[in-house]
N, C-alpha and C positions, 0 to 999 in steps of 0.2 A: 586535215590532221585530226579534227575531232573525229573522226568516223573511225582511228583507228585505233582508241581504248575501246571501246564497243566492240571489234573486233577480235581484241586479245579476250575480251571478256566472255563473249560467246562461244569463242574458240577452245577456253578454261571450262564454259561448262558441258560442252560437249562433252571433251575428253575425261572429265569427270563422269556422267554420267554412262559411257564408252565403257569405262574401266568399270564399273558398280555390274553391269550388263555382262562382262565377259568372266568376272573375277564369279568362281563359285562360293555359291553362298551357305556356309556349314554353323551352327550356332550350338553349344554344348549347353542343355539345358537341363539344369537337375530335375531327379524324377522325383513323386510326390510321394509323399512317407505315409499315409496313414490311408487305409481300405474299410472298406463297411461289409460287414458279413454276407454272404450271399453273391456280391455284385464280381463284375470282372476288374483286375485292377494290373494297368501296363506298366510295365519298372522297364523306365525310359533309360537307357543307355546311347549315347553319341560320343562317335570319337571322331572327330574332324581329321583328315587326312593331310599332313603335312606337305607332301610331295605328290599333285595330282596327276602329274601330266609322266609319272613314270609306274607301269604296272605291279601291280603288288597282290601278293596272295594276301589272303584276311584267317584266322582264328579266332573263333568264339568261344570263350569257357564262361559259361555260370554256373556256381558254385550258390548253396543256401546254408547258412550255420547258425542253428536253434540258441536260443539264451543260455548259454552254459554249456555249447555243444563244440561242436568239430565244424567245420567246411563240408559239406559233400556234394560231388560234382550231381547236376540235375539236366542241364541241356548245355549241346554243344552243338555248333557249327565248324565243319571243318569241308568245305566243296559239298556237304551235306548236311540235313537237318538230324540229327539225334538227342533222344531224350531216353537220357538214364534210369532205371526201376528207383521210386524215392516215392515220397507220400503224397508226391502232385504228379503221378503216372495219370497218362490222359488228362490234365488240367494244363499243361502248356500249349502255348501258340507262338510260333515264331512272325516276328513284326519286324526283322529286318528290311532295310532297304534293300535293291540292286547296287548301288556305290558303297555298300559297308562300311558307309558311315554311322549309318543307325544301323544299331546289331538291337534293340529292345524283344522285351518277349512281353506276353501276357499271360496271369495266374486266371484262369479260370474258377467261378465261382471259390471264393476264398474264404475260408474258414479261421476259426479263433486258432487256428494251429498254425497255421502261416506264419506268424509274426515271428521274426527276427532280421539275420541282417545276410543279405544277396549282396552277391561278387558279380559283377564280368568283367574280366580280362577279354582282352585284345591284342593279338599279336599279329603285326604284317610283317610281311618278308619281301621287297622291293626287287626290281627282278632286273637289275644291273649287270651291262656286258661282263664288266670285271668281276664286281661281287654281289652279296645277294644278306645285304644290310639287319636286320631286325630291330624292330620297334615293339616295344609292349606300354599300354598301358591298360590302368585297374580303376573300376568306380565301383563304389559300398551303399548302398540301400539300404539305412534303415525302416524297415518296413513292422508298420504295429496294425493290426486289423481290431475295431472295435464294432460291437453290435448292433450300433446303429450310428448313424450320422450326429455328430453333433454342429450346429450352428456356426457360420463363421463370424469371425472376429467384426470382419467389414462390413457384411449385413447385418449384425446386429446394430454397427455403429450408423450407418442407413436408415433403418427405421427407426431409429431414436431419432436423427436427425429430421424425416419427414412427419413423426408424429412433432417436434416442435415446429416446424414450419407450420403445422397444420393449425395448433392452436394459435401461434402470432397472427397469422391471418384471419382466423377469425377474432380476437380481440381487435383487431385492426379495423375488421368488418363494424364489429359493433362502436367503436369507437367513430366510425366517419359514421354511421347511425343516428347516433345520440349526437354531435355534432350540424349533421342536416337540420336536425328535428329542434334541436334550440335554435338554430339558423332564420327556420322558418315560424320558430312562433313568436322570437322577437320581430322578424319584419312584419306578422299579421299583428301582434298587437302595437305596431306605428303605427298601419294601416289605420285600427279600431282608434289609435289617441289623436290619430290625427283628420278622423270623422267626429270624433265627439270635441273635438273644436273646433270646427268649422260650423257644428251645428250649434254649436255657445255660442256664435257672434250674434249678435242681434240685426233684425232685420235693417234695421237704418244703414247699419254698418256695413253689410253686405250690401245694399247698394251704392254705397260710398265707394265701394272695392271695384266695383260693376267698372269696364273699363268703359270710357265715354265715345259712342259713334258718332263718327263726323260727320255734318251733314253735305 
C-alpha cells in the first residue's frame, strides 16, 4: 500500500511533463524601444496562434508613423515578402518564422530619422469546412534611436555594487592585519616578560625549583 502514493506521484509527473513536451511553446514578448545609430535594430513582433491544430492563412502589415505624421505602410507579407518605396527602401529584413508566429522584421543600419512609432497587424483567416473565421490583432513600437548608447540602469548599479565589495574587503583585509600583528606582539612580548623572570630568580631559588631525581 505504500508503494502506491509513489505511484500516483510519478505517474502526475510524467503526465506533467508529457503535456509541457507536446503543448507548443509560443511566448509574446515585447520588442525593445530604443536603437543606437548605425547598428541594426529587430522590432520583435509575436502573435501566438490561438487554434493550432487547425490551418490558417497569416497576413503581415507593418505600418511606420513619424512624430506628427500619418501611418505609412512599409512591408508586408502576404504568401510573399513585399517592401513598399518609403525612407527604409533596402534597409528591411524579414525575420519571420515558418509557424507565423513571429512575423518580426529588422531596420537595417538605423538612422536619427527612424524614431517614431511601427505597427504590425496580423490577420489569420482559419480554414474551417464550414466557415473561414478571421482573427486580427495589432502591436505598436515605440521606437527612439539615439546616438550613442547610453549605460544601463543594472550595470551601473553592478559596478557600484562590486566597487563597494571591493573596498569592505579590503578594510577587512587590513583589519584581520593589524589584528594578527597586535596578536602577535602581545604573545612575543609574554615570551620576552616571562624570560626576564625567570632570569630575576636567583640562583638558590632556581635550584630549589630543580625538580628532585630519585635515586
Amino acid at each position: 500500500m505504500a508503494a502506491l502514493p509513489r505511484l500516483v506521484c510519478a505517474s502526475s509527473v510524467v503526465l506533467v511533463v508529457w503535456a509541457g513536451f507536446c503543448s507548443a511553446v509560443c511566448v509574446e514578448v515585447p520588442s525593445e524601444t530604443e536603437a543606437v545609430q548605425g547598428t541594426h535594430m529587430k522590432l520583435l513582433c509575436i502573435s501566438c496562434m490561438k487554434r493550432e491544430e487547425v490551418t490558417a492563412s497569416t497576413v503581415v502589415e507593418w505600418f511606420y508613423r513619424p512624430e506628427g505624421g500619418k501611418d505609412e505602410p512599409i512591408y508586408e507579407y502576404r504568401k510573399a515578402n513585399h517592401e513598399f518605396p518609403s525612407r527604409f527602401s533596402g534597409r528591411l529584413q524579414w525575420n519571420g518564422s515558418k509557424d507565423m508566429q513571429d512575423v518580426s522584421i529588422t531596420v537595417l543600419n538605423v538612422t536619427l530619422n527612424d524614431s517614431g512609432i511601427y505597427t504590425c497587424n496580423i490577420t489569420r483567416e482559419f480554414e474551417f469546412e464550414i466557415h473561414r473565421p478571421l482573427f486580427t490583432s495589432s502591436r505598436l513600437i515605440h521606437l527612439t534611436v539615439v546616438e550613442e548608447a547610453g549605460e544601463d540602469f543594472t550595470s551601473v548599479i553592478s559596478e557600484i555594487m562590486m566597487y563597494i565589495l571591493l573596498v569592505f574587503l579590503t578594510l577587512w583585509l587590513l583589519i584581520e592585519m593589524v589584528y594578527c600583528y597586535r596578536k602577535v606582539s602581545k604573545a612575543e612580548e609574554a615570551a620576552q616578560e616571562n624570560a626576564t623572570d625567570y632570569l630575576a630568580i636567583p640562583s638558590e631559588n632556581k635550584e630549589n625549583c630543580a625538580v628532585p631525581v630519585e635515586e
